[in-house]
C-alpha positions, 0 to 999 in steps of 0.5 A: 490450456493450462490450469490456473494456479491457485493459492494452497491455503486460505492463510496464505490466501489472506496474507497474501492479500493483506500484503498487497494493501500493508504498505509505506502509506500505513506507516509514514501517512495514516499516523501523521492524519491522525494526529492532525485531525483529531486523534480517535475521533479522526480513527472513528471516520476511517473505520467507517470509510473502512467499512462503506468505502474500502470494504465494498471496493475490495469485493468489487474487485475480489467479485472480479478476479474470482468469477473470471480466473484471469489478469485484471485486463483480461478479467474484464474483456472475459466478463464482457467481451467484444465490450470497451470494458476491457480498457478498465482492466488495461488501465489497472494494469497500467497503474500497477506498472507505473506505481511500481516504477516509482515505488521501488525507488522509496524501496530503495531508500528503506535497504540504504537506511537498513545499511546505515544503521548496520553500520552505525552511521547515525550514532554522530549525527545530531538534529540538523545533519539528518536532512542533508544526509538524506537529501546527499543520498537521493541527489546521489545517481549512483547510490540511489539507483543501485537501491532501486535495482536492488528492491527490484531484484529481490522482488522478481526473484519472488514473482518467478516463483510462482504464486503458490512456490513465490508470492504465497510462500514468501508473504508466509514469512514475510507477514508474520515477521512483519507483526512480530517487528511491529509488536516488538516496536510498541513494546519498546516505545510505550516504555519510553519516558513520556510515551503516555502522551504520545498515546493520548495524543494519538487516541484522544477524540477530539470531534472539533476537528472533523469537517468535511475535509477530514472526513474526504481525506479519511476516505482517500487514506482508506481507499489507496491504504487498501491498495485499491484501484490498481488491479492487484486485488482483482489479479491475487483474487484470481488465484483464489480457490472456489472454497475461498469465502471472499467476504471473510477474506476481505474483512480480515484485510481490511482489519489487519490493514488497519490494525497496522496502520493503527500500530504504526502510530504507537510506535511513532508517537511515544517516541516524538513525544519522549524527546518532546519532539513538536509535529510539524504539519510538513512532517508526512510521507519521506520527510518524517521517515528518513529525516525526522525519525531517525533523530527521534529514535537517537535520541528516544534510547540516548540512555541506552545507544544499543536500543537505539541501535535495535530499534533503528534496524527493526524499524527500517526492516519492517519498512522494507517488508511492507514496501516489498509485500505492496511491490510482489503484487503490483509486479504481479499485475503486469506479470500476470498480464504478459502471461495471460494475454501476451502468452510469455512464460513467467520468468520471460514475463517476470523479467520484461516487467523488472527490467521495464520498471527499472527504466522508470526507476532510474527516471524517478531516482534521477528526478532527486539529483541529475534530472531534478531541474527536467519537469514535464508539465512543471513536474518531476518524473518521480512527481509526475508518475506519483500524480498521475497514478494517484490522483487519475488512474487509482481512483478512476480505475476505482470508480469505473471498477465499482460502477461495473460490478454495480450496475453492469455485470451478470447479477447473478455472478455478483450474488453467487461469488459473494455468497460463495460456499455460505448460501443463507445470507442474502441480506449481505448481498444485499447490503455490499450490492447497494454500497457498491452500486451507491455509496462507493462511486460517490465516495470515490468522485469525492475524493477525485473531485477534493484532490483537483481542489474542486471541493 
């Protein structure tokens, strides 16, 4: 049998998992929650979900990966064979395909803003022509699938090559690129005139605000900002060595995901309040990145149009870099699937993946233009994929992930890979052993159950 590929570094090995959970939603959702539900006090929550909810579910699935050195799918039917488990490790790899049919097309849209400001496209527009700019794109079958493709493309060029010549060595540039971009981007907005108030708006805690519903949603935000749920982790934690300390790796994810999201917010807000520009509660997700923002960044640098200019490349750079990193893991569950169990070699798996969600890419860029009026159970394909996979499959797949490594697997497996290399600190395990067995599941069917309007 052939050995397994490991990642060559702990640095890659860190990167490469940070890159799977930096994504669009750190930049375009998380600083838009915080604004509306009460700045550092909304921040405060997060980090505690952080911590009692992101943290144990990334080692539930790092505990996973490493022990069984295999696919999500076949991780389970590994650790428990002849069992139903296997079904949990099917359904991860399921979720992963489908986000990535959908996620490819948002993809897209970032290289077709990356071409618009190339070609200095934005530079007559005024305030009103930037939503039927966009909305003209994402109606237009052509341009929008082409992008699709495009994002794909480049995306299985990574994965083909491999996990250590692919997905570890390009996550090497790719991560370090994308801090440089955001740390130039602050910089340049905290000097906008006005920009201080963008800051307090974003860091002042107002407690006021927080109840039972913010703090559901700051529990959502953490759990799919982290990539959870999807079988991602478990698949890069399968080609982690066994040097690999899995508690250090996971806080340091964790902490560079939120210190990104965190960033992301410096950059947007110091701008929007430079122009005196009013957040709109509608102003989450598409809508504040390609309508809203880049009549924000015109107007922010009008004094000096080539910042704008800049400003508006790097931004939209740095957008396609975090949906890129998120796109080379899902890509990676399904290959690591067909490679793993079905025994296809990587480029024939690689392919078959690329070319399976560019059929669901094409269906979810049509679902803004030809086949926006078809609906399957009064939803769109792009809306129905979207729904499906983050408001069933993620957070189910999260819950049944928690519950097995919590109650039903080998303990002992659960104590030695957490522990690791580092035999002295048993109250950890302790202590990640309980959130995982309690906290987490109850946290996640809270967040199952607020989704549905149950609670």
């Amino acid at each position: 049998m052939k050995k397994r590929e490991n990642f060559g570094s702990k640095i890659g090995t860190i990167l490469v998992a940070a890159g799977s959970a930096v994504g669009l939603g750190n930049i375009w959702r998380f600083p838009i929650e915080t604004g509306q539900n009460g700045g550092a006090a909304y921040i405060f929550i997060y980090i505690l979900c952080i911590i009692f909810l992101g943290y144990p579910v990334m080692m539930s699935e790092f505990i996973i990966g490493r022990h069984a050195h295999a696919s999500t799918s076949a991780a389970f039917q590994k650790l428990s064979p002849g069992t139903q488990w296997k079904w949990v490790g099917r359904l991860g790899t399921l979720t992963g395909f489908v986000i990535l049919g959908y996620y490819s097309v948002v993809s897209g849209w970032t290289l077709e803003y990356i071409y618009l400001t190339i070609s200095n496209q934005f530079a007559d527009k005024h305030t009103a022509d930037f939503a039927p700019m966009f909305n003209d794109f994402v109606s237009n079958p052509w341009l929008s699938v082409m992008w699709t493709f495009v994002a794909l493309a480049i995306t299985y060029y990574i994965i083909v090559r491999g996990v250590t010549g692919g997905i570890e060595k390009f996550s090497k540039i790719l991560m370090p690129v994308l801090f440089l971009l955001i740390i130039l981007l602050v910089v340049l907005t905290i000097n906008l005139p006005n920009a201080d108030k963008g800051v307090d708006f974003l860091l002042n805690p107002d407690f006021s605000k927080i109840n039972g519903k913010v703090v559901l949603s700051a529990l959502g935000q953490a759990f799919y900002s982290l990539s959870l749920g999807m079988g991602a982790l478990i698949t890069y934690a399968s080609y982690f060595n066994s040097t690999s300390r899995l508690r250090k790796t996971a806080i340091n994810v964790c902490v560079i995901d939120t210190v990104v999201a965190l960033m992301s917010g410096f950059i947007i807000f110091p701008a929007m309040f430079s122009i005196g520009h009013v957040l709109s509660p509608d102003e989450i997700g598409p809508s504040l990145i390609f309508i809203t923002l880049p009549d924000v960044f015109k107007q922010s640098f009008s004094a000096v149009p080539i910042l704008g200019y800049i400003f508006s490349l790097l931004f939209y750079i740095l957008l396609f870099i975090a949906a890129l990193t998120s796109m080379i893991s899902l890509h990676e569950v399904a290959t690591a699937y067909c490679v793993d169990e079905r025994h296809i070699d990587r480029k024939r798996a690689a392919l078959y993946v690329t070319l399976s969600c560019a059929i669901l890419g094409v269906l979810s860029a049509l679902s803004f233009g030809s086949l926006k009026d078809f609906t399957i159970f009064g939803r769109t394909f792009f809306d129905l994929f979207d729904f499906t996979a983050s408001n069933i499959f993620l957070p189910l797949g999260g819950l049944l992930t928690t519950i097995y490594v919590g109650w039903f697997i080998n303990q002992n497996v659960l104590h030695d890979q957490v522990r690791g290399i580092d035999r002295s600190k048993q109250m950890s395990v302790k202590i990640i052993r309980f959130l995982i067995r309690y906290f987490a599941p109850i946290a996640i069917i809270g967040i199952f159950l607020y989704q549905f309007g149950i609670i």
